[in-house]
C-alpha positions in Angstrom: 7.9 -43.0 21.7 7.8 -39.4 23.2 10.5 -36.4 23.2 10.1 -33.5 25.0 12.5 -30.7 24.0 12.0 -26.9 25.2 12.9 -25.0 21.9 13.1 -21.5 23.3 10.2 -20.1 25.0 8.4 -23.1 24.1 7.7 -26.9 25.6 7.3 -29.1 22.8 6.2 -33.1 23.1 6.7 -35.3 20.1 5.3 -38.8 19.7 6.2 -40.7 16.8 7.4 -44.2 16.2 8.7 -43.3 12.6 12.2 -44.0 12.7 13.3 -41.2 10.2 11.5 -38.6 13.0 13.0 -40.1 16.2 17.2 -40.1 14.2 16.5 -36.9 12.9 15.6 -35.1 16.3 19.0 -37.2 17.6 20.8 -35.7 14.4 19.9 -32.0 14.8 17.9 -31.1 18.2 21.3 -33.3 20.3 22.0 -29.8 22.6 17.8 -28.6 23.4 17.2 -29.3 26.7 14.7 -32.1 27.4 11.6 -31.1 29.7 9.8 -33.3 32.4 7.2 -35.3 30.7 5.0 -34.4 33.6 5.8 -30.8 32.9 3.7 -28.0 31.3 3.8 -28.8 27.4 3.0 -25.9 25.1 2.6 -28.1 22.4 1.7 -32.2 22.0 2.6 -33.3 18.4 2.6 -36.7 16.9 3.6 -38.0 13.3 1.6 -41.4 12.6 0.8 -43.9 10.0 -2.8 -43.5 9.1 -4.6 -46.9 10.1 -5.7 -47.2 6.2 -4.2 -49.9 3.6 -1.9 -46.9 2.8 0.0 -47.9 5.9 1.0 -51.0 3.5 1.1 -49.4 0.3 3.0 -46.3 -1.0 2.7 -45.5 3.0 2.0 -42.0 4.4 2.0 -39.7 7.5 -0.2 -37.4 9.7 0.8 -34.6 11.8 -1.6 -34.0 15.2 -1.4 -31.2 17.1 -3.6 -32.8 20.6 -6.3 -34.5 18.9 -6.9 -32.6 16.2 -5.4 -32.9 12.4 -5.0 -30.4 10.3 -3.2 -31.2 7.3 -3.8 -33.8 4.4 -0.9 -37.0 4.4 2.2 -36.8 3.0 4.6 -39.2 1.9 6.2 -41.3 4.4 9.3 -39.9 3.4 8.6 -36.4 4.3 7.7 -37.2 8.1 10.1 -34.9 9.7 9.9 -32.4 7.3 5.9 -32.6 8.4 6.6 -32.2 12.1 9.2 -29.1 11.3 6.2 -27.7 8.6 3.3 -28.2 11.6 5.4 -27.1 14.3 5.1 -23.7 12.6 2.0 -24.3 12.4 1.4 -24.4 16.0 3.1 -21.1 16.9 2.1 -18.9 14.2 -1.6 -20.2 14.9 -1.1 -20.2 18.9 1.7 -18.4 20.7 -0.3 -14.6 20.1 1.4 -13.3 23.2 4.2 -12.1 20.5 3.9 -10.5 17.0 5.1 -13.4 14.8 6.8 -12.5 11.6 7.6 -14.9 8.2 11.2 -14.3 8.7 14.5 -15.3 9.6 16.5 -13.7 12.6 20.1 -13.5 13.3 22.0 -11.5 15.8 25.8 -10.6 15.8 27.2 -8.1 18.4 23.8 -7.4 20.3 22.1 -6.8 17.2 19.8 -8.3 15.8 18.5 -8.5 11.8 15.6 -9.7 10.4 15.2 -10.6 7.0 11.7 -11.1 6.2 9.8 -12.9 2.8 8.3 -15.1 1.2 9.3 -18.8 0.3 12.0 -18.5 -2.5 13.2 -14.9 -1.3 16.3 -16.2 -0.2 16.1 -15.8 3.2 16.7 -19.0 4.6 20.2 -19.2 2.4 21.0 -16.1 3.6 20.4 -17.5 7.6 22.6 -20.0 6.5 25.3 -18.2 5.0 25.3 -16.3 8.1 25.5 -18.8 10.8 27.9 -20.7 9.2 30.1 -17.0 9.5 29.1 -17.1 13.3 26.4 -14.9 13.6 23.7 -16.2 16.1 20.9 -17.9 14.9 17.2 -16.8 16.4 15.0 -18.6 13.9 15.0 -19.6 10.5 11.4 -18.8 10.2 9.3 -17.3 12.4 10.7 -14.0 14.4 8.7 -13.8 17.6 8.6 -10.2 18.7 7.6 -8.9 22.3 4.8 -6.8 22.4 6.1 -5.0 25.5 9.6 -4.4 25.4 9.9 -5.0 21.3 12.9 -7.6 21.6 13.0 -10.3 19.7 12.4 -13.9 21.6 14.7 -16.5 19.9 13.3 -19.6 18.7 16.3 -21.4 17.3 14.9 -24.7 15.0 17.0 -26.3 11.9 17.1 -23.9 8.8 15.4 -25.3 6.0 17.2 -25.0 2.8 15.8 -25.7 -0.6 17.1 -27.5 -3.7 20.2 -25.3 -5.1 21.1 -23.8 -2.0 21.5 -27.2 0.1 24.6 -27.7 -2.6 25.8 -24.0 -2.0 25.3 -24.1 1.3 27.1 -27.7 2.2 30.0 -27.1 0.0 31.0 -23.4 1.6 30.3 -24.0 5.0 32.2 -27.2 6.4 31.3 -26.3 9.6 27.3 -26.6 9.4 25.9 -29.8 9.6 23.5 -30.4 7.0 20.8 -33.2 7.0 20.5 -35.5 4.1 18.1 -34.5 1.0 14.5 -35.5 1.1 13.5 -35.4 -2.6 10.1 -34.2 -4.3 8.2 -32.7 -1.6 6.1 -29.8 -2.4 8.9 -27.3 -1.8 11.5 -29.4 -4.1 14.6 -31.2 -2.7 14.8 -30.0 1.3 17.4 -30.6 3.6 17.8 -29.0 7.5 20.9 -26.9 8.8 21.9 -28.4 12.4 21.4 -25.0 14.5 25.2 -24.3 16.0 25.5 -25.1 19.9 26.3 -21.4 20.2 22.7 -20.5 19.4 21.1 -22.9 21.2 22.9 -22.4 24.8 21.6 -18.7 24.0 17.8 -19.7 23.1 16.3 -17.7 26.6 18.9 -14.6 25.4 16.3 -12.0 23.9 17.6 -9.3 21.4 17.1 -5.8 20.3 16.2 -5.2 16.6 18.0 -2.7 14.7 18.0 -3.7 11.1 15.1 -4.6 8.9 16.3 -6.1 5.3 13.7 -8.1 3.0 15.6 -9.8 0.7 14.9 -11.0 -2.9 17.5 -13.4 -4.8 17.8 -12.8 -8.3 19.2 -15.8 -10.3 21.5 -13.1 -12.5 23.5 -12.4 -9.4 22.8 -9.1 -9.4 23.6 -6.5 -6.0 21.0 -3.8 -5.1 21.2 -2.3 -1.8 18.7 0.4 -0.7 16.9 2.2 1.8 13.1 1.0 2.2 10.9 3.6 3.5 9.7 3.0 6.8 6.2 3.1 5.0 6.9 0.4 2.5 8.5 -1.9 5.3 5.1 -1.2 7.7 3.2 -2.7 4.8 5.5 -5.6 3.8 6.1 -6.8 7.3 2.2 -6.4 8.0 1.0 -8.8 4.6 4.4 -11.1 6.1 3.0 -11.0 9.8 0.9 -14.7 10.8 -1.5 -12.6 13.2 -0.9 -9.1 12.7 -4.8 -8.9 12.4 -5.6 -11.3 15.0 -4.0 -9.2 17.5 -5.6 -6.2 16.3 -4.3 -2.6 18.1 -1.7 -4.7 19.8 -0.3 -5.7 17.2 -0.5 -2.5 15.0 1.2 -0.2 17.5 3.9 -3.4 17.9 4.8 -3.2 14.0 5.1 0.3 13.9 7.1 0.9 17.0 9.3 -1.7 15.9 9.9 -0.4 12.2 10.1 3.2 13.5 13.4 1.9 15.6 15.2 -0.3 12.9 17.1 1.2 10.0 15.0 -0.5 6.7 16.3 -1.9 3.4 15.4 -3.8 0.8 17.9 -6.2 -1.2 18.5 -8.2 -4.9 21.5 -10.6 -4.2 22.8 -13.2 -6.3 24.8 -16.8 -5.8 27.8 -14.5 -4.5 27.2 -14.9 -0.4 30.4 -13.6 0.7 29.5 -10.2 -0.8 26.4 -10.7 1.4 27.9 -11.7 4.6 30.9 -9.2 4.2 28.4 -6.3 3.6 26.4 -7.5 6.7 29.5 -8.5 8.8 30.0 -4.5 7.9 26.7 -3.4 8.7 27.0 -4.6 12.7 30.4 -3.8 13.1 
């Protein structure tokens, strides 16, 4: 069975016939607008049984992206995870018309932030904590930047929160819908945040980015806010960029342009995340 969403500036076909894929693009994709099978696709993905005994015993998936595979099975289990884990996939290896950028992306009164790391820096729960306070949701992780006019292209997909933080998360913010726990993947327990309506009827809505923040958690709840060094931040957001090399000059005079324009920080937060969206509710207002 096919669906066709368009998840911002993207066409994107999925063909599975795993149940768990098909309910869970019901559960949290409800508001994308669906494209014309006959349309333009950017990308053609499909989550699939291998044709092995394994289809019978302790059963697994593949992700295809056209006709080719790039990833080893997982658990049958983890089959939407998979096609949320090689949909990024796609863009950071394909869509090199933008500057692409490991980070989350939110925007609250025509500014946007970006809060760029690593896996277990936090900055999904942070994405979260934010949306749930009504800031606009861009991405949960990949910024797409223009390498024109600098703006930042939303590509609003579920936020993917991470053992401890689904609990945190689901028990402060009654108004996020959050998916049920899929257990022992590589990343731990994983569970997806339903992107807000809001965010989505603004997905063609590009942004200007003004604030630059990598964040680190810190498990002893410790708050350290500082400046970063335009520098340090062209360096970090270089090693955190998916084809900051392929795009070569491009993409260079992008990532400079756009650090020289943001204000740049670095910061240690803790399990306290109203101190973190009161400070940033402060810093756009």
């Amino acid at each position: 069975m096919d669906k066709t969403l368009e998840i911002g500036p993207f066409s994107v076909r999925v063909n599975s016939q795993i149940p768990s894929v098909l309910n869970s693009i019901d559960d949290l994709y409800p508001r994308y607008p669906r494209v014309d099978p006959g349309s333009f696709i950017d990308f053609t993905t499909r989550i699939f049984k291998p044709a092995t005994l394994r289809r019978w015993y302790r059963p697994q998936v593949l992700f295809a992206h056209d006709d080719h595979i790039p990833f080893k099975p997982l658990p049958y289990e983890q089959a939407f995870p998979f096609f949320e884990w090689g949909l990024n996939w796609c863009i950071s290896n394909y869509a090199h018309q933008y500057l692409i950028i490991h980070s989350a992306i939110v925007e609250k009164n025509n500014v946007a932030l970006v809060l760029p790391g690593m896996p277990g820096s936090g900055k999904s729960t942070l994405a979260a904590a934010l949306t749930g306070n009504g800031w606009r949701l861009l991405s949960d992780e990949l910024t797409l930047i223009d390498l024109v006019t600098l703006n930042a292209i939303p590509v609003p997909r579920p936020i993917s929160l991470k053992n401890n933080s689904i609990e945190l998360i689901s028990k402060r913010y009654s108004n996020l819908f959050v998916s049920s726990p899929i257990h022992d993947t590589t990343k731990g327990t994983i569970a997806h945040v339903k992107v807000p309506d809001e965010s989505v009827d603004l997905m063609k809505k590009p942004v200007r980015v003004k604030f630059i923040v990598l964040p680190q958690y810190n498990e002893k709840n410790n708050w350290n806010f500082s400046s970063l060094s335009k520098g340090q931040a062209l360096m970090q957001l270089a090693d955190l960029s998916f084809n900051y090399s392929v795009l070569g000059s491009l993409g260079f005079n992008a990532l400079c342009s756009l650090v020289q324009q943001c204000q740049t920080y670095q910061l240690h937060y803790g399990g306290d995340l109203n101190q973190a969206t009161d400070f940033f509710n402060g810093l756009v207002e």
